[in-house]
C-alpha positions as a LaTeX table, in Angstrom:
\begin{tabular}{lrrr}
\hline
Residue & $x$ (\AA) & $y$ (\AA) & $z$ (\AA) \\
\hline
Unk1 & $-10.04$ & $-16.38$ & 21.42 \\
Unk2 & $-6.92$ & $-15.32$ & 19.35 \\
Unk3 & $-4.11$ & $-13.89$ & 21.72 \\
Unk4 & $-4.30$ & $-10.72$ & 19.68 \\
Unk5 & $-8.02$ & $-10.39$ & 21.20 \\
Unk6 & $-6.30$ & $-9.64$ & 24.71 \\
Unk7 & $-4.22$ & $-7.04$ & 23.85 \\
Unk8 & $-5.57$ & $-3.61$ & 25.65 \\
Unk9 & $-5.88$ & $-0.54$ & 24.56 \\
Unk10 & $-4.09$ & 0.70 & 27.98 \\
Unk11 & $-0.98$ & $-1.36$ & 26.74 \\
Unk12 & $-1.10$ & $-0.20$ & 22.79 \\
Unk13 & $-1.33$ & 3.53 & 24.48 \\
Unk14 & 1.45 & 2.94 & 27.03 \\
Unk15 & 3.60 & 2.13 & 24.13 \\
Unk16 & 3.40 & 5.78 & 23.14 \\
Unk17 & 3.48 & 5.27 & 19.46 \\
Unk18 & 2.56 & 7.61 & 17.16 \\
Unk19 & $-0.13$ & 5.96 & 15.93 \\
Unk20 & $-2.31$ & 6.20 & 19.50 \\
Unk21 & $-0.32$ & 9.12 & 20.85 \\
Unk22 & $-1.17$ & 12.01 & 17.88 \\
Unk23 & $-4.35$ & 12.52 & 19.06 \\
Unk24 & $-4.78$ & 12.17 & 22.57 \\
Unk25 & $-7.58$ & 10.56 & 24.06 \\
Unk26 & $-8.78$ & 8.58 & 20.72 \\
Unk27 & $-8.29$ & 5.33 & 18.85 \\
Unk28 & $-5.56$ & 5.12 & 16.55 \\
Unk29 & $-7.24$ & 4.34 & 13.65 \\
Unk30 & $-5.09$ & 6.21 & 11.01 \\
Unk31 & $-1.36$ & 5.86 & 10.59 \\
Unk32 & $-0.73$ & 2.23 & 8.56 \\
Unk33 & 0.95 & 0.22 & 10.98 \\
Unk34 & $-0.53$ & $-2.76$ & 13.30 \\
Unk35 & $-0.54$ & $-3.42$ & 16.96 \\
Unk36 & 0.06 & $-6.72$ & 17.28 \\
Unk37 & 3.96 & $-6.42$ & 17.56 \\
Unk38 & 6.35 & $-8.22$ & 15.58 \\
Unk39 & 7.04 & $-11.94$ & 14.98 \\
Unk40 & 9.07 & $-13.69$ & 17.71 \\
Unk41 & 11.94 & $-14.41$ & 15.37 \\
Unk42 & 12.49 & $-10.98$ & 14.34 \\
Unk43 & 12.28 & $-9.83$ & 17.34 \\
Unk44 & 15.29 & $-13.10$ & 18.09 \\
Unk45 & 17.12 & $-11.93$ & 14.92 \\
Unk46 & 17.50 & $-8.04$ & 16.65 \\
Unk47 & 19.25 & $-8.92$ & 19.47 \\
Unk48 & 22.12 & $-9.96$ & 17.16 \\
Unk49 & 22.91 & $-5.83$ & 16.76 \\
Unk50 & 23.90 & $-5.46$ & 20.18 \\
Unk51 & 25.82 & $-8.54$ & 20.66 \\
Unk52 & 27.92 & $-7.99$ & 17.40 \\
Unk53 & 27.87 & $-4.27$ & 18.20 \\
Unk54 & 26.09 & $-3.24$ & 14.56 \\
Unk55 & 26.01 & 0.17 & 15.26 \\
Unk56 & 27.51 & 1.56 & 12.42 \\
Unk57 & 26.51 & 1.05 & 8.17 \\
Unk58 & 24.95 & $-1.75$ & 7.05 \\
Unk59 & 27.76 & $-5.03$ & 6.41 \\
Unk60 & 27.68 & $-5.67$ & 2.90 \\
Unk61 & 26.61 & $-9.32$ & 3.44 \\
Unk62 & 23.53 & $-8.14$ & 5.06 \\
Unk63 & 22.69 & $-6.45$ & 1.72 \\
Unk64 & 23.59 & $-9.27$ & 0.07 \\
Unk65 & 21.19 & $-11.46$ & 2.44 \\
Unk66 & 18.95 & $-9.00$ & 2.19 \\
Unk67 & 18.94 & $-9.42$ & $-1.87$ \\
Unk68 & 18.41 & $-13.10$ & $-1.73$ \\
Unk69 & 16.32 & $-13.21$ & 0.84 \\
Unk70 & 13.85 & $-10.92$ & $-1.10$ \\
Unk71 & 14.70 & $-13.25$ & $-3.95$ \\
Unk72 & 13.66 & $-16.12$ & $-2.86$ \\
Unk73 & 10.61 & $-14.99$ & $-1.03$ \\
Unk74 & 8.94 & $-13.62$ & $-4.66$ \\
Unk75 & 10.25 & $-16.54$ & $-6.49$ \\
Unk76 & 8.31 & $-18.98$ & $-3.90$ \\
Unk77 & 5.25 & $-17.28$ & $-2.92$ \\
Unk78 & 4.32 & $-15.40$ & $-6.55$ \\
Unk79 & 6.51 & $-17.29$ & $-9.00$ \\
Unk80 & 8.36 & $-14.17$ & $-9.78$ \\
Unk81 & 12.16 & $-15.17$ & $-10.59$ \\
Unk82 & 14.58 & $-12.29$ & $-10.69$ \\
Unk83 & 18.21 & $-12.23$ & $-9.33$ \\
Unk84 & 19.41 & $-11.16$ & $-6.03$ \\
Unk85 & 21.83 & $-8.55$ & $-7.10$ \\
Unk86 & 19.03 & $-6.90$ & $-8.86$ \\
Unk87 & 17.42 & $-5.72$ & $-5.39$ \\
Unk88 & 18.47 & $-2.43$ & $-3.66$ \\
Unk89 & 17.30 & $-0.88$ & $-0.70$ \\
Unk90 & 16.32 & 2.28 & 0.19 \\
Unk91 & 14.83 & 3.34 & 3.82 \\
Unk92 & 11.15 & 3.30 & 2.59 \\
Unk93 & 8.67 & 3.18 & $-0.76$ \\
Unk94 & 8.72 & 6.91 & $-0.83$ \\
Unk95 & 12.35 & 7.44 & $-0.66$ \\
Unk96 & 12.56 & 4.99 & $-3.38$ \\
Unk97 & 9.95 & 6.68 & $-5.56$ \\
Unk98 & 12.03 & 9.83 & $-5.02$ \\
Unk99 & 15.01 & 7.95 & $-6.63$ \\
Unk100 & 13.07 & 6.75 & $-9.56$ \\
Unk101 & 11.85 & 10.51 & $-9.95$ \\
Unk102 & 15.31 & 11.70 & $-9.51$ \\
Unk103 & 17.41 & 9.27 & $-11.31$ \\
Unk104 & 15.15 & 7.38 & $-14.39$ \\
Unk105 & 12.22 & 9.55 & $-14.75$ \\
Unk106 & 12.80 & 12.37 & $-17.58$ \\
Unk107 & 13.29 & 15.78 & $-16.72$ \\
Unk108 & 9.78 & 17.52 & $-17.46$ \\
Unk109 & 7.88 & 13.85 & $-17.23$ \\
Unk110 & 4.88 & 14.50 & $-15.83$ \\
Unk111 & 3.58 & 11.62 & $-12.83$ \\
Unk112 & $-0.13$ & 10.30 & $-13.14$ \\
Unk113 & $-1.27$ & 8.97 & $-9.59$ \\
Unk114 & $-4.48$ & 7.35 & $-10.18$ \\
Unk115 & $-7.05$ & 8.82 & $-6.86$ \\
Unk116 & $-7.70$ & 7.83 & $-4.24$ \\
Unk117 & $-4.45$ & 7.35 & $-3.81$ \\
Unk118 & $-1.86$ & 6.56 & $-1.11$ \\
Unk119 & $-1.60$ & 10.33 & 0.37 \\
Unk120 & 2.58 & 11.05 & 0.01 \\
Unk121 & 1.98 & 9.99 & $-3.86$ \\
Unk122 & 0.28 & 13.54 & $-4.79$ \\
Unk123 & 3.34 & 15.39 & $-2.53$ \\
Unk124 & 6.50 & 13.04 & $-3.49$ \\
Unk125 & 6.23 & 14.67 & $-7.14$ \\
Unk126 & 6.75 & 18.07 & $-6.03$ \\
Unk127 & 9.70 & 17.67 & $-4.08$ \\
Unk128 & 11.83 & 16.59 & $-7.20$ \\
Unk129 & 10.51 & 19.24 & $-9.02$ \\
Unk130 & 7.56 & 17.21 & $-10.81$ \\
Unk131 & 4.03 & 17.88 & $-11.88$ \\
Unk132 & 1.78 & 15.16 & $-10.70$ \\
Unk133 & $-1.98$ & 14.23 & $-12.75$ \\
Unk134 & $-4.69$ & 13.22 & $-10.68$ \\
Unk135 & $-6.71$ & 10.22 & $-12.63$ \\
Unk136 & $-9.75$ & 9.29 & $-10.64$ \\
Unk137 & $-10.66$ & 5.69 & $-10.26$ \\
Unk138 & $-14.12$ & 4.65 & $-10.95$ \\
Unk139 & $-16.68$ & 2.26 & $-8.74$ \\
Unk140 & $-18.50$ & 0.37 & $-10.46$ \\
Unk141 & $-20.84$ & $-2.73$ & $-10.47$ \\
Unk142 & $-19.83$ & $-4.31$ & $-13.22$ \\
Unk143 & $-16.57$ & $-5.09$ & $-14.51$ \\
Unk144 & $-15.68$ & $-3.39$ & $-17.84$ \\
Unk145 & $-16.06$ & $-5.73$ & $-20.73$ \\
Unk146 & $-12.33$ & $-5.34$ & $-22.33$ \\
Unk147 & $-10.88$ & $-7.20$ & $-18.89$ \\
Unk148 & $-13.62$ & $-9.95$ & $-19.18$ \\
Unk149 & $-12.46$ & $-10.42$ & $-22.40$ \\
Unk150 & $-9.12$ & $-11.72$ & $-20.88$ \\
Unk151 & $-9.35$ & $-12.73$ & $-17.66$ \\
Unk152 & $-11.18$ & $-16.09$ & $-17.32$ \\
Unk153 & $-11.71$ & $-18.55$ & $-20.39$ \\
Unk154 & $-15.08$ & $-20.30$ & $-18.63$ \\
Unk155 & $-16.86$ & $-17.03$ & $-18.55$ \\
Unk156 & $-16.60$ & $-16.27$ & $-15.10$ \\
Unk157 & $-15.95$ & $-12.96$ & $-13.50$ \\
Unk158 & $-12.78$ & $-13.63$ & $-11.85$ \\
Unk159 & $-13.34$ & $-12.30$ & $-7.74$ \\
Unk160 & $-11.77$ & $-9.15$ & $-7.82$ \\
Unk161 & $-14.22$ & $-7.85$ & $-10.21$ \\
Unk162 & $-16.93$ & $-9.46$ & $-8.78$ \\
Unk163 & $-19.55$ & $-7.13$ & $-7.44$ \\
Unk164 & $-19.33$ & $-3.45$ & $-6.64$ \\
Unk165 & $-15.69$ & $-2.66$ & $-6.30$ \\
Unk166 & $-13.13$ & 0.58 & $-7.53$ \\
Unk167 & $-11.45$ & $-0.15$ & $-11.28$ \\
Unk168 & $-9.24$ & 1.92 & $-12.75$ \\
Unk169 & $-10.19$ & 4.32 & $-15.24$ \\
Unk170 & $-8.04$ & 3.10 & $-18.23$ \\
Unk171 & $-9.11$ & 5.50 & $-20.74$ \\
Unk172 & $-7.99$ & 8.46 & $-18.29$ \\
Unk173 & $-4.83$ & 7.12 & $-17.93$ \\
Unk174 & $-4.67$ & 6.40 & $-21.99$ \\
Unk175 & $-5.67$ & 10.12 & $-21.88$ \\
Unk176 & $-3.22$ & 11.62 & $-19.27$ \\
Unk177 & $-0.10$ & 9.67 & $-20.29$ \\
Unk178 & $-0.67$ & 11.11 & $-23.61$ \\
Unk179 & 0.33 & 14.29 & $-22.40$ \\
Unk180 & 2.39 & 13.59 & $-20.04$ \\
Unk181 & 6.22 & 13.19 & $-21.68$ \\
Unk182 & 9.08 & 16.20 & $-21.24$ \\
Unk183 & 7.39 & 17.88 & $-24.26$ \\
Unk184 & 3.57 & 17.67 & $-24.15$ \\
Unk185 & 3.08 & 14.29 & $-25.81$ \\
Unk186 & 3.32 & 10.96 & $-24.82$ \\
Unk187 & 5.55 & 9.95 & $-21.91$ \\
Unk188 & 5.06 & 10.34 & $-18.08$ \\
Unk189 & 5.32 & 7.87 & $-15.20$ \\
Unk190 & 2.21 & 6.14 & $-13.84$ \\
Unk191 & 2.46 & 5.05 & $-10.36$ \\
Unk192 & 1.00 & 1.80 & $-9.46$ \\
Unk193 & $-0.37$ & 0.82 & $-6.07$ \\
Unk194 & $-1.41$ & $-2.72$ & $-5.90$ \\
Unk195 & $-2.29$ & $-3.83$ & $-3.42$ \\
Unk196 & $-4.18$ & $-0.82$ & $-3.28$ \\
Unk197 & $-4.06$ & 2.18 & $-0.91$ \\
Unk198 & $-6.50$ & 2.77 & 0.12 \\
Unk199 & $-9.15$ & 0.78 & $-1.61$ \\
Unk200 & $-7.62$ & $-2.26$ & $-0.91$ \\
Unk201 & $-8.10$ & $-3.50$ & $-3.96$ \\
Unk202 & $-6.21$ & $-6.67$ & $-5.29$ \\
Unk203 & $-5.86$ & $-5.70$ & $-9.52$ \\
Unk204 & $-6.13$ & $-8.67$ & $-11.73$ \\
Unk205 & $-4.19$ & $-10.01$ & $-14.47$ \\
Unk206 & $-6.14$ & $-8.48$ & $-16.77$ \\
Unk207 & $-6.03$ & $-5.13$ & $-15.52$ \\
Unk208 & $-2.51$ & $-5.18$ & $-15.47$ \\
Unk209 & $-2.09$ & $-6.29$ & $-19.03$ \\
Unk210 & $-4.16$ & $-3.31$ & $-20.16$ \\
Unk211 & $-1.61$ & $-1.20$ & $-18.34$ \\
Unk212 & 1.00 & $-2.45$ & $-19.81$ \\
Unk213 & $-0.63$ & $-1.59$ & $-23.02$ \\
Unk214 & $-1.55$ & 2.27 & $-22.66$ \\
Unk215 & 1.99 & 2.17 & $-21.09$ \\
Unk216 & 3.99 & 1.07 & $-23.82$ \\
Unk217 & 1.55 & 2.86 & $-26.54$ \\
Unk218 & 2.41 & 6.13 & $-24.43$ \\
Unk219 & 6.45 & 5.28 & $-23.84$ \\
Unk220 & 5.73 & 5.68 & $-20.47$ \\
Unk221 & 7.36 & 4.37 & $-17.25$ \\
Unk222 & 5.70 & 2.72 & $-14.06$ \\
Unk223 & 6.70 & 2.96 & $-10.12$ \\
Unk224 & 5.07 & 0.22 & $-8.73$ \\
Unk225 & 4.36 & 0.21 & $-5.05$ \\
Unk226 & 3.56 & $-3.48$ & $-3.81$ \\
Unk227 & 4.20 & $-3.08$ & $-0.16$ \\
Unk228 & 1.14 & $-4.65$ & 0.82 \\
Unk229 & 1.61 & $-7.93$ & $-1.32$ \\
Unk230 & 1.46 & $-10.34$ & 1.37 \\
Unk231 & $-1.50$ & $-8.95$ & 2.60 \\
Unk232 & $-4.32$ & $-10.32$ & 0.32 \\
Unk233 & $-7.18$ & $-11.91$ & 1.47 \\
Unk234 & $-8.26$ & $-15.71$ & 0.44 \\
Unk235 & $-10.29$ & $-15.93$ & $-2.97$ \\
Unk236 & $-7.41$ & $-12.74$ & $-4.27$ \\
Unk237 & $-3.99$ & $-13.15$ & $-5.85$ \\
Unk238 & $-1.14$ & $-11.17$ & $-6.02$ \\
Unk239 & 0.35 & $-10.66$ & $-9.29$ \\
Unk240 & 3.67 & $-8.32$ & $-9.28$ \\
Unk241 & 2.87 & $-6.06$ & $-12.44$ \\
Unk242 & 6.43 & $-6.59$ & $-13.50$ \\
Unk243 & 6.15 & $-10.63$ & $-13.98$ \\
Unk244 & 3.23 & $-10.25$ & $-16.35$ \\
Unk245 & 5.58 & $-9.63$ & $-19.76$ \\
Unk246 & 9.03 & $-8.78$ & $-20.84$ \\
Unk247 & 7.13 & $-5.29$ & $-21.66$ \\
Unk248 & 6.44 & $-4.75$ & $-18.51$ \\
Unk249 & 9.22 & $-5.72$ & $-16.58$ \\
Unk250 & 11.34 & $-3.42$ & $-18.79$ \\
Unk251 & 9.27 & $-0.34$ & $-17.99$ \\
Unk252 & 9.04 & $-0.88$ & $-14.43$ \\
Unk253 & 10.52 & 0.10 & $-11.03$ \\
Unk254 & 8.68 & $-2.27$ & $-8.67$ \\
Unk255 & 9.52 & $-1.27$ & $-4.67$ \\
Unk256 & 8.29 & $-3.23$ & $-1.99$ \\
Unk257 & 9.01 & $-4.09$ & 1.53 \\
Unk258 & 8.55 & $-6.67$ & 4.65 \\
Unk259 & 7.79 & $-3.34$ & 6.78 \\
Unk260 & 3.49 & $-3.58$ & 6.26 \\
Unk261 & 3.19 & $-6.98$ & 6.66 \\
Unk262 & 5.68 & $-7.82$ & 9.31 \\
Unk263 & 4.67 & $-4.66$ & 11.10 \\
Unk264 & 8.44 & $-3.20$ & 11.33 \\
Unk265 & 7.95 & 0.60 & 9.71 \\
Unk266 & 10.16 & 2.38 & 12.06 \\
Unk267 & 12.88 & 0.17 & 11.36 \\
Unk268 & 13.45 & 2.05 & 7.67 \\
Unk269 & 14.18 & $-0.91$ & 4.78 \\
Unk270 & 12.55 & $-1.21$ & 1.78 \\
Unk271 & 13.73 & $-3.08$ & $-1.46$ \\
Unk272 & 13.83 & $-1.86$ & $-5.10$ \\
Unk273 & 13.76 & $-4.76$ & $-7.37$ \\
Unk274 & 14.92 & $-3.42$ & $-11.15$ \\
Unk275 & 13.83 & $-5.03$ & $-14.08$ \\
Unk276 & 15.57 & $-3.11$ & $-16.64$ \\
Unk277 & 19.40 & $-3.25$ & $-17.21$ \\
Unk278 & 19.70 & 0.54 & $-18.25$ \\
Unk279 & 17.65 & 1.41 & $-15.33$ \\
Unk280 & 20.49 & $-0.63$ & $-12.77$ \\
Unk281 & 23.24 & 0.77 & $-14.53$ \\
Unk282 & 21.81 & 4.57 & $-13.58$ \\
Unk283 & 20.88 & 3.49 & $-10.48$ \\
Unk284 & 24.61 & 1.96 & $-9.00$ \\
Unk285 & 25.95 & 4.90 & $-10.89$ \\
Unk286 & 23.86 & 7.65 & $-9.09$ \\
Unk287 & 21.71 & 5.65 & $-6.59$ \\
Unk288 & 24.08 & 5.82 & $-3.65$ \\
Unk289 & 22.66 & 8.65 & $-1.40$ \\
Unk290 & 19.25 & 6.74 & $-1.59$ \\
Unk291 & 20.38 & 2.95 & $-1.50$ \\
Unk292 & 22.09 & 3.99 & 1.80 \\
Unk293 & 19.60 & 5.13 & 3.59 \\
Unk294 & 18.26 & 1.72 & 4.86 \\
Unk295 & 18.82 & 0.77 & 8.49 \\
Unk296 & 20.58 & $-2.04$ & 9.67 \\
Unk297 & 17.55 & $-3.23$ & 11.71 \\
Unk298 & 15.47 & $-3.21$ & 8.61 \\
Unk299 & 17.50 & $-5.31$ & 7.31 \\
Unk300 & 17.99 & $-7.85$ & 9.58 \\
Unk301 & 14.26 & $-7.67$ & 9.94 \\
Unk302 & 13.53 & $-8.00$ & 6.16 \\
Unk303 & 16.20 & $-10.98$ & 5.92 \\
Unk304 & 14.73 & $-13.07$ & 9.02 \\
Unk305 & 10.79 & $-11.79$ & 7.89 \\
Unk306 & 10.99 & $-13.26$ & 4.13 \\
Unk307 & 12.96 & $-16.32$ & 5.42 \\
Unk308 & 10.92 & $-17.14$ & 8.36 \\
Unk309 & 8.29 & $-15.25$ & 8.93 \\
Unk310 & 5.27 & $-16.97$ & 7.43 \\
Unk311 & 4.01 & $-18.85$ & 10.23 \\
Unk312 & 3.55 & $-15.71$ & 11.98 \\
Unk313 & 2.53 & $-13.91$ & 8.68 \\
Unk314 & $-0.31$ & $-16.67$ & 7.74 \\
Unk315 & $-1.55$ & $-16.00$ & 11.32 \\
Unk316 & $-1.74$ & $-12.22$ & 11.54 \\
Unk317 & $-3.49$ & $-12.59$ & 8.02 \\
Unk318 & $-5.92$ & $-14.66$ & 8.95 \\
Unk319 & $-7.27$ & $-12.68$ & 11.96 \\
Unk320 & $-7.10$ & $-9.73$ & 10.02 \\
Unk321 & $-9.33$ & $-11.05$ & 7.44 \\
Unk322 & $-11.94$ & $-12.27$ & 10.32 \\
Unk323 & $-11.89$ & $-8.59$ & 11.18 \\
Unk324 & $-11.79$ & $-7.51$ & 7.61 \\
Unk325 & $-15.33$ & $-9.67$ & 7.99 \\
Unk326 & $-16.44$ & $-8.25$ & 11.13 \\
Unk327 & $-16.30$ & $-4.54$ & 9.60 \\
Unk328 & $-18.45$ & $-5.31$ & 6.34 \\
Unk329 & $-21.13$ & $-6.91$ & 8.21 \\
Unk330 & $-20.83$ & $-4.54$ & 11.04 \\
Unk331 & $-20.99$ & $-1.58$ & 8.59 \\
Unk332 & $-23.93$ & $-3.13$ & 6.71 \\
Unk333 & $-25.99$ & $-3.66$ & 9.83 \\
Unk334 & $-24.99$ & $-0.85$ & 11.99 \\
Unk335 & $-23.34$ & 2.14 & 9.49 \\
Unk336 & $-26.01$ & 2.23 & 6.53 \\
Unk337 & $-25.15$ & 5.92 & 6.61 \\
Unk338 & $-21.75$ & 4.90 & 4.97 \\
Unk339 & $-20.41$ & 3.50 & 1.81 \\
Unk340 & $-18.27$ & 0.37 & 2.31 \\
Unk341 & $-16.67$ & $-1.83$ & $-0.26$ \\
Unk342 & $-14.95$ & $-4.48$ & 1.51 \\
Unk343 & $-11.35$ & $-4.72$ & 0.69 \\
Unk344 & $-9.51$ & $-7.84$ & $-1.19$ \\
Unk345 & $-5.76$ & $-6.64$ & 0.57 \\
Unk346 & $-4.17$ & $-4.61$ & 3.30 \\
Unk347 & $-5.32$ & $-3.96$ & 6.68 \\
Unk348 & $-7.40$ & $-0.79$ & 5.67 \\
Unk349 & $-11.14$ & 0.14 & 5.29 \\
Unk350 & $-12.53$ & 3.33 & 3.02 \\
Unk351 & $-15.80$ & 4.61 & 4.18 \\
Unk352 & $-17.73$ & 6.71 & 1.99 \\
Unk353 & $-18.89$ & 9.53 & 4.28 \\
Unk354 & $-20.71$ & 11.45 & 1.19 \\
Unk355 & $-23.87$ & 11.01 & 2.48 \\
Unk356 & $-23.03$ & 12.80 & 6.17 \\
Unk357 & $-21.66$ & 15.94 & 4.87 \\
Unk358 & $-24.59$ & 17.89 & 4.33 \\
Unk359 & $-25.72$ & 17.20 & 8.22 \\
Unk360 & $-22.19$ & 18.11 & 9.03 \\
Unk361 & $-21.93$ & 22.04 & 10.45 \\
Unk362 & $-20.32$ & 24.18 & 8.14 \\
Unk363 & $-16.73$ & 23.18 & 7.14 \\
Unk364 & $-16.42$ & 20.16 & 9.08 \\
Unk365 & $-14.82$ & 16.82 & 7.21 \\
Unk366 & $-16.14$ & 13.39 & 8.04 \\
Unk367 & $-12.15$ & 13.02 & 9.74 \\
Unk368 & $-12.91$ & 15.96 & 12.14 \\
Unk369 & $-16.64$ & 15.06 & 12.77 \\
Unk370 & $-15.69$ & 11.49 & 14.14 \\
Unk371 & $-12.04$ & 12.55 & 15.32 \\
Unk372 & $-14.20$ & 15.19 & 17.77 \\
Unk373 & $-17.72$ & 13.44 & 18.32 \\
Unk374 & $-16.03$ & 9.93 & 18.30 \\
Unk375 & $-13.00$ & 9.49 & 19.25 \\
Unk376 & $-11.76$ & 7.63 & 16.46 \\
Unk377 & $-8.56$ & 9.18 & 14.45 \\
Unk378 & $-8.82$ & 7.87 & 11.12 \\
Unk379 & $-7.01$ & 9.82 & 7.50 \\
Unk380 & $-9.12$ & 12.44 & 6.06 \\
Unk381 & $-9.74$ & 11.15 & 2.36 \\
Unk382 & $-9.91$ & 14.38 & 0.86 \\
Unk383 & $-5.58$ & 14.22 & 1.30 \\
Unk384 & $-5.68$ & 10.83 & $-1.41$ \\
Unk385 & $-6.98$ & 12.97 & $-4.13$ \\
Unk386 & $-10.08$ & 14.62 & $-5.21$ \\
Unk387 & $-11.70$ & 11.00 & $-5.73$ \\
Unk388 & $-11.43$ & 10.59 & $-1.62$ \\
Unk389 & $-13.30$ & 13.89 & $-1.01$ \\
Unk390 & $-15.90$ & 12.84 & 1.77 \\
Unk391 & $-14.27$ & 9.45 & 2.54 \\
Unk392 & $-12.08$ & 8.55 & 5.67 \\
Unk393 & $-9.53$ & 5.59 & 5.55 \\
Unk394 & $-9.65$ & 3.49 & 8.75 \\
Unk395 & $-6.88$ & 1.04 & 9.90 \\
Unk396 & $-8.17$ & $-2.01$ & 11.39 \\
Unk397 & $-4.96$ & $-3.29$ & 12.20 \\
Unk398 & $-5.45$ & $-3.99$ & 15.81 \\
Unk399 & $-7.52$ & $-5.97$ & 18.43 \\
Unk400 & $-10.77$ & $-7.12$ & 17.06 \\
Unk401 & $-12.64$ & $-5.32$ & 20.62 \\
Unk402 & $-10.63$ & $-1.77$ & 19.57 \\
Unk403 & $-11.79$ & $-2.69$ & 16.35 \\
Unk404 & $-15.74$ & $-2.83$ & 17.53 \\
Unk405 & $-14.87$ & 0.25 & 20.30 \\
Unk406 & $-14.60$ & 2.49 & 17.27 \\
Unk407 & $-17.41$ & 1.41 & 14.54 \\
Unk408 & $-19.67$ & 1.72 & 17.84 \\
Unk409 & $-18.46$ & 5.12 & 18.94 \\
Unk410 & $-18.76$ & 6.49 & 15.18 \\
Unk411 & $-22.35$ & 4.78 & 14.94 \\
Unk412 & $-23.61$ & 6.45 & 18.19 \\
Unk413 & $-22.15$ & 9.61 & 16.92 \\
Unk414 & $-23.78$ & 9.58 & 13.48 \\
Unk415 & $-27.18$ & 8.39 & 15.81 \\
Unk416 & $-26.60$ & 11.82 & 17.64 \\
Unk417 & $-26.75$ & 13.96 & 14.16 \\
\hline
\end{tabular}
C-alpha cells in the first residue's frame, strides 16, 4: 500500500483547506491542488524563513536562484536551453497572463482561448480591458491527417493521438486569429494550455508546429500556460511550445510554475520564461508591479522543488497515474452513463455528463446534481467555455479510497435517477 493510501479524509478535512472546506460535508473534488502535502525537502527548505527572519521582499539572490534553478530544471528534463536571467516571476499563471495582456499584447488585440478551457482564461481578458474568442476543441477518433503527415516517419500514430481523444480545431483558430488584430484583421493572442486544462491532454509536436504556423501567418502572439508539465503520464511527452522553432520562441510568453506539481499553490510563485528580446526589454521596463508579486516562500519552494524535488515528484506521479487507471476502468465498468477520455497529463478527469441532463429536474447542472445527491464537489464545465456545457472536471488528486468514495457515491446517485 502507498503511504498516500492512509491518508483520511478526517485529516485532509481537519486541515480546513479550501479545497474540502467550500462545501461542507462533501469531497473536495474541484479546486486543482493535491492532498498529499509537500515534499520533505521543501518543507526542510521553509524553515530557513524563520531562522533568517525573511519576512520582508524577496533577496535578490533568491530570484536569481530562482532563475537558474528554473533553468536548469527545463534544460535537463525537456532539453529546453534558455538563460537564467530570462525568467521572471510573478505570484501565479494568471497574474502573469495579466502582464502579457497589459504590457506586450496590442491595445484592441483580441484573445482566442480554445474551450474547454482552464476557467480564469475566459475572465482574465476582461479585466485588462480585452475581448476574448471562444474556439471549441473537437473530439475525435481519428487524428487529422495534416499532423500524421508530420509526426512519426514509420507510419505510426504517435500516442497522444491514438484513439478517441480532444484536438484542437486548427482551422477555427486559422479563422479567429484572422480577425483578431487591433483593427479587424489578422493579429490577436492565442492562449495555449498544454498540458491541458482540463482535458488533460499532452499536444504533440506536430500540433504545435501547426500552431506556430496559423500563428505566424496571422502575426499573432501566444501565452503559453505549461504549469502542469511535469505532470504527464508514461507513453506522453512534454514539449514546451517555445523550443519547437526560432518562430515560435519569438512569439511566445511561456509561464509555468513548480506550484501544480509540487503541490505548493498558496505559496504564490510562478515563473515567466521570455523568449523574445523586445518582449524582456518591455517587461523590466514596465513589469515591476507584476514581477513583485511573488512570495518569498514560493520561491524558496520553486528553488529547492526544481533542484531536488524529483524523487518525490517521480513518486507522486506514479500513484497518480495508478489512479489516473483506476478512474478509466472504474468509469467504464461502473459510470457508462458518462463520457470519459482518459487523460495523458495533470491530475484531472472531464466527465461528459451530456447524457444525464435530460433526467436532470429542470435547471439543474451535472455540478449541482452530484454536489447535492452525491456529495462530491467537482467544477461545473459549463464555466470552461461553451465546449464544457454538460461536463464536470474532477480532481483526483488525493487518496486512491477518497478517490473510489466519490465515483461510488456519484454511481449510486445516477442508479437513483
Amino acid at each position: 500500500m502507498h503511504p498516500y493510501d492512509s491518508i483520511t479524509r478526517k485529516q485532509i478535512e481537519e486541515r480546513g483547506s479550501r479545497k474540502w472546506a467550500e462545501y461542507p460535508g462533501a469531497i473536495g473534488a474541484w479546486i486543482a491542488e493535491m492532498d498529499f502535502g509537500i515534499a520533505p525537502a521543501i518543507r526542510e527548505a521553509l524553515k530557513v524563513i524563520d531562522e533568517n527572519q525573511l519576512y520582508g521582499y524577496t533577496p535578490p539572490a533568491l530570484l536569481k536562484g530562482l532563475g537558474e534553478a528554473t533553468s536548469e530544471f527545463y534544460a535537463s528534463r525537456y532539453g529546453w536551453e534558455f538563460p537564467a536571467e530570462n525568467v521572471f516571476p510573478a505570484s501565479d499563471v494568471l497574474l502573469g497572463m495579466g502582464g502579457f495582456l497589459d504590457i506586450l499584447a496590442p491595445r484592441g488585440a483580441k484573445i482566442v482561448v480554445p474551450t474547454p478551457a482552464y476557467m480564469p482564461f475566459l475572465t482574465v481578458p476582461g479585466a485588462f480591458f480585452r475581448d476574448h474568442v471562444e474556439v471549441p476543441q473537437k473530439i475525435v477518433d481519428e487524428p487529422s491527417p495534416e499532423l500524421l503527415s508530420t509526426s512519426s516517419a514509420d507510419g505510426q500514430v504517435p500516442a497522444p493521438l491514438a484513439g478517441r481523444h480532444w484536438e484542437m480545431d486548427f482551422a477555427a483558430i486559422d479563422a479567429a486569429l484572422s480577425t483578431a488584430g487591433p483593427d479587424g484583421g489578422p493579429g490577436g493572442v492565442l492562449v495555449l494550455c498544454n498540458p491541458h486544462n482540463p482535458t488533460g491532454r499532452v499536444y504533440t509536436r506536430a500540433e504545435l508546429e501547426k500552431i506556430t504556423e496559423i500563428v505566424e501567418k496571422n502575426g499573432a502572439l501566444v501565452f503559453s500556460d505549461e504549469i502542469h508539465a511535469p505532470l504527464t503520464y508514461s507513453g506522453f511527452q512534454h514539449i514546451p511550445y517555445a523550443s519547437t522553432s526560432e518562430a515560435a520562441a519569438r512569439h511566445t510568453l511561456t509561464a509555468t510554475s513548480h506550484t501544480k506539481s509540487f503541490n505548493t499553490p498558496g505559496l504564490k510563485c510562478a515563473q515567466l520564461i521570455f523568449t523574445n528580446d523586445e518582449h524582456l526589454a518591455a517587461w523590466k521596463k514596465h513589469g515591476a508591479q507584476f514581477s513583485a508579486t511573488a512570495a518569498t516562500p514560493g520561491v524558496i519552494a520553486g528553488i529547492t522543488a526544481y533542484r531536488e524535488g524529483g524523487e518525490w515528484l517521480a513518486d507522486t506521479l506514479g500513484y497518480l497515474e495508478q489512479t489516473r487507471d483506476f478512474v478509466a476502468d472504474f468509469a467504464a465498468a461502473e459510470l457508462p452513463e458518462l463520457g470519459y477520455i482518459k487523460p495523458q497529463g495533470t491530475y484531472l478527469s472531464f466527465f461528459d455528463a451530456n447524457a444525464l441532463v435530460p433526467r436532470l429536474p429542470e435547471g439543474v447542472s451535472p455540478q449541482q446534481f452530484f454536489l447535492q445527491e452525491a456529495r462530491v464537489a467537482m467544477n461545473d464545465g459549463a464555466a470552461t467555455g461553451q465546449a464544457g456545457k454538460g461536463w464536470v472536471r474532477f480532481n483526483m488528486g488525493t487518496p486512491r479510497p477518497i478517490v473510489q468514495e466519490a465515483l461510488e457515491a456519484m454511481a449510486a446517485a445516477i442508479r437513483k435517477l
